[in-house]
C-alpha positions as a printed NumPy array, in Angstrom:
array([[-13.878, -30.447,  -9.575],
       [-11.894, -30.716, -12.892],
       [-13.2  , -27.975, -13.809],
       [-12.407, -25.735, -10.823],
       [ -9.059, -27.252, -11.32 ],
       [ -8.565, -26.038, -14.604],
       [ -9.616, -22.261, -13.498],
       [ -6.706, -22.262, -10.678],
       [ -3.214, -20.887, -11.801],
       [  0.441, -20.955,  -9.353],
       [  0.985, -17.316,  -7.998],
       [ -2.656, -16.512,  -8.503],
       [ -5.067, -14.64 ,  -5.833],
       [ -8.327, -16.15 ,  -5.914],
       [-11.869, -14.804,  -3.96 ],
       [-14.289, -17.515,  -3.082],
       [-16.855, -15.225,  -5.533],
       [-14.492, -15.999,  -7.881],
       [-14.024, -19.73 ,  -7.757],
       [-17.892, -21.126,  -7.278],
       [-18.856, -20.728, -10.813],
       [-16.816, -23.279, -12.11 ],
       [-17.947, -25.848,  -8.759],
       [-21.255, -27.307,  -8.081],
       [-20.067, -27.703,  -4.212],
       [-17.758, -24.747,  -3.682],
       [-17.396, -25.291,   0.175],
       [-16.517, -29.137,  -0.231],
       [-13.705, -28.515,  -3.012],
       [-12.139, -25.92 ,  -1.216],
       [-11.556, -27.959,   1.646],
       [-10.386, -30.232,  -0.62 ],
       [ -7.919, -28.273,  -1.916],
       [ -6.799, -26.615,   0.477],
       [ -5.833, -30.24 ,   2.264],
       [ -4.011, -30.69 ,  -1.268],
       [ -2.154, -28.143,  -0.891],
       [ -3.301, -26.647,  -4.236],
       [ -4.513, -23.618,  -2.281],
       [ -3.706, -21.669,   0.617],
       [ -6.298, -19.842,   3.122],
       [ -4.663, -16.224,   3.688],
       [ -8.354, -15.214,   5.147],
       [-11.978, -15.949,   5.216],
       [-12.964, -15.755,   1.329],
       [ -9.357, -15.238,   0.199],
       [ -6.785, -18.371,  -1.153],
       [ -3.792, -17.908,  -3.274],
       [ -2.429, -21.057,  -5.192],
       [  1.453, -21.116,  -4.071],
       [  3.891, -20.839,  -7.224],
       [  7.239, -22.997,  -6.764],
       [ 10.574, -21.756,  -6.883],
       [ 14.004, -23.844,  -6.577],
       [ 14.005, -22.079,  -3.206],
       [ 10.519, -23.538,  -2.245],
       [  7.141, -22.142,  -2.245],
       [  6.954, -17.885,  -3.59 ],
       [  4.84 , -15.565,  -1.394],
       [  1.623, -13.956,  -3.236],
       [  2.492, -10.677,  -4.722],
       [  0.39 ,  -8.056,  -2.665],
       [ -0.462,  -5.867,  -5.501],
       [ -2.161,  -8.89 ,  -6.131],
       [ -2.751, -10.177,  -3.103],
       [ -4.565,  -6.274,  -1.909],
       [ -6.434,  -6.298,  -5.554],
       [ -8.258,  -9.396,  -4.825],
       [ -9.472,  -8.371,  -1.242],
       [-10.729,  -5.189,  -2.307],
       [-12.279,  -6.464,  -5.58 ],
       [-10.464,  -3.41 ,  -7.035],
       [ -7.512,  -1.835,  -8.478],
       [ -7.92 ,   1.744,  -7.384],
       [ -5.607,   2.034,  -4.678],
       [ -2.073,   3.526,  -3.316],
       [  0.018,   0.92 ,  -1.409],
       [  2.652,   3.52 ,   0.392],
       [  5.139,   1.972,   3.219],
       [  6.172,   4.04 ,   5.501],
       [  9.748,   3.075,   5.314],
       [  9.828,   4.995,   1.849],
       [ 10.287,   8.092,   3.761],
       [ 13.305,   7.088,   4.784],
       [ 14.46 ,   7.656,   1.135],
       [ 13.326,  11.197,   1.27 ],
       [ 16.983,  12.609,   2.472],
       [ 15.178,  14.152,   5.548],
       [ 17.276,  12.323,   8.101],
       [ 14.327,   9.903,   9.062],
       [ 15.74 ,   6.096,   9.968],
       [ 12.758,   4.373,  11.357],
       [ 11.756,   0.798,  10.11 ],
       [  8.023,   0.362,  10.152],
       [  6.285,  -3.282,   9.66 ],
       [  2.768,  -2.186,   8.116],
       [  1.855,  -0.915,   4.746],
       [ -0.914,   1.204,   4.163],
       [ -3.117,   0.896,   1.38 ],
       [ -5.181,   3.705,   0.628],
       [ -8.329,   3.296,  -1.39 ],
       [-12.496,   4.562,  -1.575],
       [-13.731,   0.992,   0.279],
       [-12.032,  -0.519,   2.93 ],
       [-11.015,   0.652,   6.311],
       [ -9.345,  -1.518,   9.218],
       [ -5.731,  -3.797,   9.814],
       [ -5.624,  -6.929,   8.256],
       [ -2.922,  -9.605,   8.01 ],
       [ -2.151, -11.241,   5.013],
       [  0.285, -13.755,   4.915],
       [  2.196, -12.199,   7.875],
       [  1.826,  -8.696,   6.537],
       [  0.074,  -6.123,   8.374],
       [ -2.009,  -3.888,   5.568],
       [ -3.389,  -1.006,   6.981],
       [ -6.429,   0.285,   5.025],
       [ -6.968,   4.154,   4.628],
       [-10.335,   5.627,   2.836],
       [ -8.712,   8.028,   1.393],
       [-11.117,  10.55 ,  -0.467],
       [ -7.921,  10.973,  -3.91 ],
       [ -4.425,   9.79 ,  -4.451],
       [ -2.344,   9.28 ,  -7.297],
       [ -1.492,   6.662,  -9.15 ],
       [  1.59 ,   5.931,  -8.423],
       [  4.007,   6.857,  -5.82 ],
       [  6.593,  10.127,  -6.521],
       [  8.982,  11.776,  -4.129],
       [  6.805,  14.964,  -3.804],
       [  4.059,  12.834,  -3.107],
       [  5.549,  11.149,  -0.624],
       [  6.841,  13.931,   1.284],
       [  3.052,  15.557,   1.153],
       [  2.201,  12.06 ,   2.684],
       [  5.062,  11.625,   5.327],
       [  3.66 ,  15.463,   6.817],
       [ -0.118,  14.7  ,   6.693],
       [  1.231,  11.721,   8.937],
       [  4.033,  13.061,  10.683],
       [  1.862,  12.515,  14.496],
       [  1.815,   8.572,  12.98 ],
       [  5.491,   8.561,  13.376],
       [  7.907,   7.576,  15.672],
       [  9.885,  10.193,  14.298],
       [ 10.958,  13.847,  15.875],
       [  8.934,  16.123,  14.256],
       [ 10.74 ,  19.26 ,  14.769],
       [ 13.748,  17.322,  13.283],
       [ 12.002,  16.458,  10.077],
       [ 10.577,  19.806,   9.752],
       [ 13.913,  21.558,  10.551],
       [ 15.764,  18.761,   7.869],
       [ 13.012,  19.313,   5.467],
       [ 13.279,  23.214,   5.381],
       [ 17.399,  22.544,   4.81 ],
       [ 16.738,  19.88 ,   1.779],
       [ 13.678,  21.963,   0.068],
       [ 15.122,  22.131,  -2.692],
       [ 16.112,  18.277,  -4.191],
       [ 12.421,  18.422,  -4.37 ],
       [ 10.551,  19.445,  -7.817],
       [  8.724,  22.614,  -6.608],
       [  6.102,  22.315,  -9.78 ],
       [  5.533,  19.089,  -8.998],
       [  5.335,  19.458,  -5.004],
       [  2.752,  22.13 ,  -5.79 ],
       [  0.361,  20.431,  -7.492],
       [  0.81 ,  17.058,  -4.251],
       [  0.189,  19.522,  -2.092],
       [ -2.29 ,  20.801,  -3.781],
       [ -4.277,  17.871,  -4.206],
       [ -3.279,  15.604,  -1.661],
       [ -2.118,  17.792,   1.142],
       [ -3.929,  18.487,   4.322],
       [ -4.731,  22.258,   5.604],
       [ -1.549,  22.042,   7.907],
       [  0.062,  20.54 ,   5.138],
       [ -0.642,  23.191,   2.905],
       [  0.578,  25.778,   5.417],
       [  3.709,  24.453,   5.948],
       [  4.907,  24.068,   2.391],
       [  3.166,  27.447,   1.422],
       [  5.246,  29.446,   4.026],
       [  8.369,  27.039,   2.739],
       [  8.215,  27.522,  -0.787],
       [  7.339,  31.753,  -0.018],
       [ 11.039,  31.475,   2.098],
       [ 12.523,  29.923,  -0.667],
       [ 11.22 ,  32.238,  -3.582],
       [ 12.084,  35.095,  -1.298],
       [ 15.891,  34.389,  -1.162],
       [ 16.072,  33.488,  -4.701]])
């Protein structure tokens, strides 16, 4: 059990997998544990040891948190409230995140968060404004959203995108209507300039 002990750090996401090495009797000290307080269940195989603040116990990070149940780190974590910072008019609040990765599919709740897992076939790294707004039109029939409105707002704000840059998302990431839509917008726009 000491050793176990010694394995466990605050703010750390732990698997089962990754715990029984150091035990003998994995099921027994986890229980134990977890009565302690030293852990917390967020799901079946899955514990994070709670950190401390002034202000009481921190939340696991869900990088972290989303790293540890997919045994991975290739994945996208996108919330659909970024769109809102798009400049395309759109105000809806959303309560989900969706993670999209090459393994997992389903909802899950983790720690009161609803994660939404996407197989996804690519995605980049990391999250850009042209990416996003190739991702908020291969979803726009996910949305509670108008979308004539965010099509007619998009085709006013074209340009306080990077049209290099939206290329290549589209390119990549886009889906066939996707790729129509932006093709036909960035034609218009070349057009009048």
């Amino acid at each position: 059990m000491q050793q176990l002990r010694r394995q466990i750090q605050p703010g750390k996401v732990y698997r089962r997998s990754d715990l029984e090495f150091f035990s003998s009797a994995i099921d027994r000290h986890l229980a134990q544990l977890l009565k302690e307080g030293v852990l917390v269940k967020m799901r079946q195989g899955l514990y994070y040891a709670p950190a401390s603040s002034k202000f009481g116990q921190i939340p696991p990070d869900d990088l972290m948190l989303v790293e540890s149940f997919l045994k991975d780190k290739n994945f996208l974590m996108v919330k659909p409230n970024a769109y809102n910072t798009l400049g395309l008019g759109l105000t809806q609040l959303y309560n989900t995140t969706w993670v999209y990765n090459h393994k997992r599919k389903g909802e899950f709740t983790f720690n009161g968060k609803t994660f939404e897992f996407k197989i996804k076939t690519a995605f980049p790294n990391q999250l850009s404004k042209e990416f996003l707004l190739v991702d908020l039109l291969n979803n726009l029939e996910e949305l509670a959203e108008e979308p004539n409105a965010i099509l007619n707002n998009l085709a006013d704000n074209y340009k306080i995108f990077n049209p290099e840059l939206l290329r290549k998302m589209t390119q990549l990431y886009g889906s066939g209507r996707t790729k129509q839509g932006l093709k036909a917008l960035y034609r218009r726009e070349n057009k009048n300039a």
